[in-house]
C-alpha positions as a printed Julia matrix, in Angstrom:
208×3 Matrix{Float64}:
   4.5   -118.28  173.3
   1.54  -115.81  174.05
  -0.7   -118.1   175.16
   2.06  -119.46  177.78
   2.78  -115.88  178.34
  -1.13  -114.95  179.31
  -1.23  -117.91  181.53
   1.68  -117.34  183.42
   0.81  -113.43  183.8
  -2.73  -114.33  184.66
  -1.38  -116.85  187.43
   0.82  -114.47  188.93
  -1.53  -111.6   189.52
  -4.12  -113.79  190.72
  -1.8   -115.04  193.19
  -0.58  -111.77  194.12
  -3.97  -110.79  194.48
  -4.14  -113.88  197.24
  -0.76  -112.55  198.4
  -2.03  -109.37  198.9
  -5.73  -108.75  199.84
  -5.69  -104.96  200.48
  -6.68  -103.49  196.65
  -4.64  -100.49  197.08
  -1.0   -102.19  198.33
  -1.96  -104.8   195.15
  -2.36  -102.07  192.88
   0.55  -100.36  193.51
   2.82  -103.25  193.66
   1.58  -104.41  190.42
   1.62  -101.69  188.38
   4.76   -99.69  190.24
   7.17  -102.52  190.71
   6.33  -106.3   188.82
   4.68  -105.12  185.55
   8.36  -103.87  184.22
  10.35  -106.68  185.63
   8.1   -109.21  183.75
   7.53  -107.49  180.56
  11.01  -107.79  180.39
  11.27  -111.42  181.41
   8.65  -112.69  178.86
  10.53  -110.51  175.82
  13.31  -112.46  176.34
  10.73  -115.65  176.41
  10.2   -114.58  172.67
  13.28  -113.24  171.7
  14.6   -116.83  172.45
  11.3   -118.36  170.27
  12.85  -116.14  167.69
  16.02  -117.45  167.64
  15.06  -121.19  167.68
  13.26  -120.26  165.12
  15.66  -118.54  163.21
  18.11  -121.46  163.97
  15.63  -123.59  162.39
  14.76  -122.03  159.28
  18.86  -120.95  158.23
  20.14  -124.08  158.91
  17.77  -127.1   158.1
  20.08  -130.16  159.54
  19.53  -133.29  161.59
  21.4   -136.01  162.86
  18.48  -137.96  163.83
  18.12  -141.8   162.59
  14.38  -141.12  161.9
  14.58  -138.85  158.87
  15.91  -141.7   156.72
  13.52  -144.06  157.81
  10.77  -141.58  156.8
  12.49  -140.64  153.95
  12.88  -144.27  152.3
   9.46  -145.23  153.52
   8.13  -142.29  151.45
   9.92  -143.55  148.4
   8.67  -147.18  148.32
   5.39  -145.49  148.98
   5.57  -143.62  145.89
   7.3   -146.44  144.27
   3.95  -148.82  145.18
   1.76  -146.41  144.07
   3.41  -146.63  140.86
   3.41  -149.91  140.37
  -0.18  -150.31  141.2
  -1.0   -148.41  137.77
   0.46  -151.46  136.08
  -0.59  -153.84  138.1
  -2.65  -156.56  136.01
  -5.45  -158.93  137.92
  -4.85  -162.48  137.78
  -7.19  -165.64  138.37
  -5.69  -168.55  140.12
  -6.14  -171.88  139.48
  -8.7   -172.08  142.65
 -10.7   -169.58  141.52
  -9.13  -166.22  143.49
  -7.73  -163.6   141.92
  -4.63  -160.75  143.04
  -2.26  -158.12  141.33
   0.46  -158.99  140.01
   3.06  -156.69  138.06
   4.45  -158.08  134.89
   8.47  -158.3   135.35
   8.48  -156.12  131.98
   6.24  -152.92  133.49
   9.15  -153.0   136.16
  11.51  -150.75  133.96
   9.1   -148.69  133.04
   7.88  -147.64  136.52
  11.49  -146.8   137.49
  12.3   -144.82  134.06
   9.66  -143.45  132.85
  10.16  -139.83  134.49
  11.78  -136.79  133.27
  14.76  -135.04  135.05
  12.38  -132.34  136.21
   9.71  -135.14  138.28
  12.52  -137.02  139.31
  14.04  -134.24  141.11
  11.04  -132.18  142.34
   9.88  -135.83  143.74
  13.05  -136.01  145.33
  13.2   -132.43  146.6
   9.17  -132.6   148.44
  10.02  -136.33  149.8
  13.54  -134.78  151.29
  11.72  -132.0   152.65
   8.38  -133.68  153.65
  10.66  -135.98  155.62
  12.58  -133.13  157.42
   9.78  -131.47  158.14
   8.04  -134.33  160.35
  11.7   -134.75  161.69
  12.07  -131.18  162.52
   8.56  -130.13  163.46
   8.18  -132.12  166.81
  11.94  -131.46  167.43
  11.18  -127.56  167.42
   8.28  -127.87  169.93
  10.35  -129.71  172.32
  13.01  -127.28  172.14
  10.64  -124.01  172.16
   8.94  -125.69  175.34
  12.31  -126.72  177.4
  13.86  -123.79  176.44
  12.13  -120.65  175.91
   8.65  -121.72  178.03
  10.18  -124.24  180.71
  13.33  -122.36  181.05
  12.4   -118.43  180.54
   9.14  -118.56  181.9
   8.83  -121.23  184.46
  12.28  -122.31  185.79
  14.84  -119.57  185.43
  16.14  -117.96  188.78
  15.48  -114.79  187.19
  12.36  -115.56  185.59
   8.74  -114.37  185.79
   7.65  -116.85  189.06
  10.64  -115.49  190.81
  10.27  -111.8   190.36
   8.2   -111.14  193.51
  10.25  -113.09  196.06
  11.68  -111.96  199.4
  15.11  -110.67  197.6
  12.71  -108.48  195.7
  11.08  -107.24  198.54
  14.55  -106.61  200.86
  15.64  -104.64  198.37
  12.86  -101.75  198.28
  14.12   -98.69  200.51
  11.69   -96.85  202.79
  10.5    -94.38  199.63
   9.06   -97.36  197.66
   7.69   -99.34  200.68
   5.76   -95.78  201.64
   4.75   -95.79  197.88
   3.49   -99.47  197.9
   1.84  -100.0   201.51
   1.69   -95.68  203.1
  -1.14   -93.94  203.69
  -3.0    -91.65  201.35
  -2.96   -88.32  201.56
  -6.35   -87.69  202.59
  -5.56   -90.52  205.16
  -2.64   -88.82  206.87
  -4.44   -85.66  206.98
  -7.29   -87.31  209.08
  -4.63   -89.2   211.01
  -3.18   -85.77  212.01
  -6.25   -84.26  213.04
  -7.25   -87.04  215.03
  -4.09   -87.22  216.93
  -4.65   -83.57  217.52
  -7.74   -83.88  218.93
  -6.55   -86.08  221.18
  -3.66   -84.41  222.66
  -6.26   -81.82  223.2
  -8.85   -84.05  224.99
  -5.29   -85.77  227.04
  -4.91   -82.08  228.09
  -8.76   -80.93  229.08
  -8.86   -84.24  230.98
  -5.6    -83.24  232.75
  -6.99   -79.76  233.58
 -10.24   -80.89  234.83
  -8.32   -83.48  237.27
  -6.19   -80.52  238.76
């Protein structure tokens, strides 16, 4: 979530940057009217990312097909790996040879575990299976929700925060803030437009 929150901060000031050329109106827009808005909009990015997340972790359930798949797949794997302890080499008749199980090491391989293995096997096979289940289910959701939706997408998101809504709504105070003159500006303004009332009214005098 930060690193999608840097890029999309990053993006937007470079573009206002585009947007707006003069340093000074940039400046002041930035840091008098956008940083706020989207602080806000990317702590509700991760307040979401928090809740998935606390979703996740309090209620570890899924309804999806491939958990059971995984789940038996990791059994007969640790079934086979069993068996291949007893496993015995035998020579065929044209000269090969393979492993074969004797029918009697069967029982063995299936019984030969206390309650405590048989249910902490159980317990990391159910959970190793969740996990893989879970894990790429998560990312999906904490991308389509909290990055697509918060950051990228949502009408009241991050992209749309400096939009012509945004702009309509500043009154003549904040637009002087954002895009006036300086003080030192106006002052020299002034005294130009002084002098040049006086100069309009020398050059009327001499003409007379």
């Amino acid at each position: 979530m930060s690193r999608a929150i840097v890029l999309v901060h990053d993006y937007i000031n470079a573009l206002l940057e585009i947007l707006c050329p003069e340093e000074e109106v940039c400046a002041q827009l930035w840091q008098g009217f956008l940083v706020d808005r989207l602080v806000q909009q990317y702590r509700q990015a991760i307040s979401h990312a928090r809740f998935l997340l606390g979703v996740e972790r309090n209620q570890p359930a899924t309804f999806n097909h491939y958990f059971n798949d995984i789940l038996q797949k990791k059994r007969s794997d640790r079934f086979t790996s069993a068996m291949e302890k007893l496993a015995v080499n035998c020579t065929k008749n044209d000269g090969t040879s393979s492993k074969y199980v004797p029918v009697n090491q069967l029982r063995n391989g299936a019984e030969n575990k206390d309650n405590e293995e048989q249910v902490c096997e159980d317990v990391l096979d159910t959970f190793t299976s969740y996990y893989k289940v879970a894990w790429k289910r998560f990312v999906d959701v904490v991308y389509q929700q909290a990055i697509w939706h918060y950051l990228l997408a949502d009408p009241e998101g991050p992209l749309k925060v400096f939009d012509t809504d945004m702009v309509m709504r500043l009154t003549d105070e904040q637009l002087e803030e954002i895009a006036g003159e300086d003080e030192e500006s106006k002052q020299q303004r002034a005294t130009l437009s002084r002098e040049v009332e006086s100069l309009k009214a020398a050059l009327k005098v001499l003409r007379s």
